[in-house]
C-alpha positions in Angstrom: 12.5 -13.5 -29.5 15.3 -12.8 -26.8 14.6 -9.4 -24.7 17.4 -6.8 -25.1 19.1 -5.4 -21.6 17.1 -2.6 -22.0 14.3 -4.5 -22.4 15.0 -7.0 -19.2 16.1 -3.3 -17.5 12.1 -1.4 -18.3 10.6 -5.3 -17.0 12.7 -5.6 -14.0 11.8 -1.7 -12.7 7.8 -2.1 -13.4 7.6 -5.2 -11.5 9.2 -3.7 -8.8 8.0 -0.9 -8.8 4.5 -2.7 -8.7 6.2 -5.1 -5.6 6.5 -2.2 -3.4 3.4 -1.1 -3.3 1.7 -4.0 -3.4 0.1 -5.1 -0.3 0.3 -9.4 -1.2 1.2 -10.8 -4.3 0.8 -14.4 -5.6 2.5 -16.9 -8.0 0.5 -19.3 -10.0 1.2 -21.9 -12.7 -1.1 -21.2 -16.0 -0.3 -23.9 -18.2 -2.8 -25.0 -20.2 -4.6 -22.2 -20.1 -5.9 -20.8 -23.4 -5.2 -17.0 -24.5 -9.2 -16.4 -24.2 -8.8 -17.2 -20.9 -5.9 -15.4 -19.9 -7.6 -12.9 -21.4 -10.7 -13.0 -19.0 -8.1 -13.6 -15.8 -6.3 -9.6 -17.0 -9.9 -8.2 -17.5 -10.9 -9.3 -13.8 -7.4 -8.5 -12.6 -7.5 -5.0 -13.8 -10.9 -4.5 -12.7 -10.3 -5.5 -8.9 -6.7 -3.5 -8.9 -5.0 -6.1 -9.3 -1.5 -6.4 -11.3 -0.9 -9.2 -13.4 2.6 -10.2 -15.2 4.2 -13.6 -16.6 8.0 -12.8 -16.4 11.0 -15.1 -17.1 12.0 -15.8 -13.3 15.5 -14.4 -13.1 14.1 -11.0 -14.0 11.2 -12.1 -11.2 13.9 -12.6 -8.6 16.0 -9.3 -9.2 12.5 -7.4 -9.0 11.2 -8.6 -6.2 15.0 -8.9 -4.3 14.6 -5.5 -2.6 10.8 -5.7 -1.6 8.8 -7.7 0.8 8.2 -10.4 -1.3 12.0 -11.2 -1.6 10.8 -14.4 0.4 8.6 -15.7 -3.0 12.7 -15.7 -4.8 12.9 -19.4 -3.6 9.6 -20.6 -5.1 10.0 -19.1 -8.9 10.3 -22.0 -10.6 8.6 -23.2 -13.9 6.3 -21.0 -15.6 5.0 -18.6 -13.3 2.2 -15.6 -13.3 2.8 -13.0 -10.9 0.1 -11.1 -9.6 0.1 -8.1 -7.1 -2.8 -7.3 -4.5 -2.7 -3.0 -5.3 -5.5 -1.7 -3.5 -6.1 -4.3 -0.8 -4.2 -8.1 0.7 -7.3 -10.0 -0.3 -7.9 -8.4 -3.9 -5.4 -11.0 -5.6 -6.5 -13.8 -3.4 -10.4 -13.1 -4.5 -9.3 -12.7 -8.2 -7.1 -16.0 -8.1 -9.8 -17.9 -6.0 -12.6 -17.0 -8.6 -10.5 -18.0 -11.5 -9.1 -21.3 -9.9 -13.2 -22.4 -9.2 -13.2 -22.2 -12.9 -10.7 -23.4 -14.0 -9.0 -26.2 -13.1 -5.6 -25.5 -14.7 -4.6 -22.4 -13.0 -3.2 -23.3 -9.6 -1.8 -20.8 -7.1 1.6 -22.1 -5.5 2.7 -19.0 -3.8 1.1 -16.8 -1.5 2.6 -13.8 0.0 1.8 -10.8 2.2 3.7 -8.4 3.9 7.2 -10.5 3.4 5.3 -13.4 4.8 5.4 -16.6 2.5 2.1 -18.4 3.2 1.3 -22.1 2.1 -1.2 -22.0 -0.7 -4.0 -23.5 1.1 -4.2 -20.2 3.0 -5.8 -18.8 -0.4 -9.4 -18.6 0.5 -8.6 -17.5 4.1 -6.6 -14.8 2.3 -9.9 -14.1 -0.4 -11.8 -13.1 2.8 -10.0 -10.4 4.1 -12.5 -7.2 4.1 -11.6 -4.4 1.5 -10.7 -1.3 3.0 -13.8 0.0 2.9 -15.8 -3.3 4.8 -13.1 -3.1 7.4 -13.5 0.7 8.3 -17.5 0.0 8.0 -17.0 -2.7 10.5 -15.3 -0.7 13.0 -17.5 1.8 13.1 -20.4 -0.9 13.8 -18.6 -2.0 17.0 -17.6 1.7 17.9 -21.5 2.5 17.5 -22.8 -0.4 19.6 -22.1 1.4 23.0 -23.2 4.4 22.1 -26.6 3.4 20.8 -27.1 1.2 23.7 -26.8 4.2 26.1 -29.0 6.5 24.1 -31.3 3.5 24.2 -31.1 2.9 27.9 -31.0 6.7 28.6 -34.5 6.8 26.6 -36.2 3.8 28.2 -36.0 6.2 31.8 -38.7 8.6 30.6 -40.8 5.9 28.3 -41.3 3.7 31.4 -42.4 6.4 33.7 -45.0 7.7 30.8 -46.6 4.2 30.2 -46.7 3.6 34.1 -48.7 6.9 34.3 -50.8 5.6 31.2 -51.4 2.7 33.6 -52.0 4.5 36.8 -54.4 6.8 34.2 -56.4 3.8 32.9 -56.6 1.9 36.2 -58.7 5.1 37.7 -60.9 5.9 34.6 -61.6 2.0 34.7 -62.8 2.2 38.4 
């Protein structure tokens, strides 16, 4: 069943839409696949915040021509599945990694992130980015390092004076 203009119009202005936001986005070829398993790949998609779409690839191109992944436009051939990192870069990487261990169908064959087209081979380095939240937790490991150190340092001063009295203490009583 054709799409009306309207139609292509509502298609073309949610996918971009989604594009500008999006932090990476990937295209992958899901032939083969069956409809249960699509199924599974949106209910792991949506759970990581990740947006999923299969659009016809002239509507991919004029959604994706103002955004940063304009450089994907050359690559949209064939059947193609779209997906778009929302909340963090590696998000789409770690959903389309985790499906592709599984299946052996569903093969990414475009990467990109932050108007950077990356070979697809870069998909697992991509899947290990930290979340937002390990990245911030990470930093404030290293920021804390120094500090504790010097408290540390700071407190071994007095502890070394008290057990070389204890010492000094022992030595006496013992004689």
């Amino acid at each position: 069943m054709a799409l009306s203009y309207a139609e292509k119009e509502i298609i073309v202005a949610e996918v971009a839409e989604k594009a500008k936001t999006a932090y990476s986005a990937i295209g992958a070829d899901y032939r083969g696949l069956t409809v249960a398993q699509m199924t599974e790949l949106r209910r792991r998609a949506r759970e990581a915040g990740v947006y999923l779409r299969v659009v016809k690839n002239t509507l991919a191109k004029r959604a994706l021509a103002d955004t940063d992944f304009a450089c994907m436009q050359e690559g949209l051939r064939g059947p193609l599945l779209l997906g778009f990192g929302l909340d963090d870069p590696g998000s789409v990487a770690r959903v389309a990694e985790a499906f592709a261990k599984e299946h052996d169908k569903f093969q990414v064959k475009m990467i990109a992130v932050s108007g950077q087209l990356l070979d697809p081979s870069q998909l697992s380095a991509l899947a290990k980015m930290p979340t937002y939240d390990q990245a911030v937790s990470q930093l404030m490991s290293v920021m804390k390092a120094p500090v504790q150190k010097l408290a540390a340092t700071m407190n071994e001063v007095p502890s070394k004076l008290v057990r070389t009295l204890a010492a000094v203490r022992d030595a006496k009583e013992a004689a």
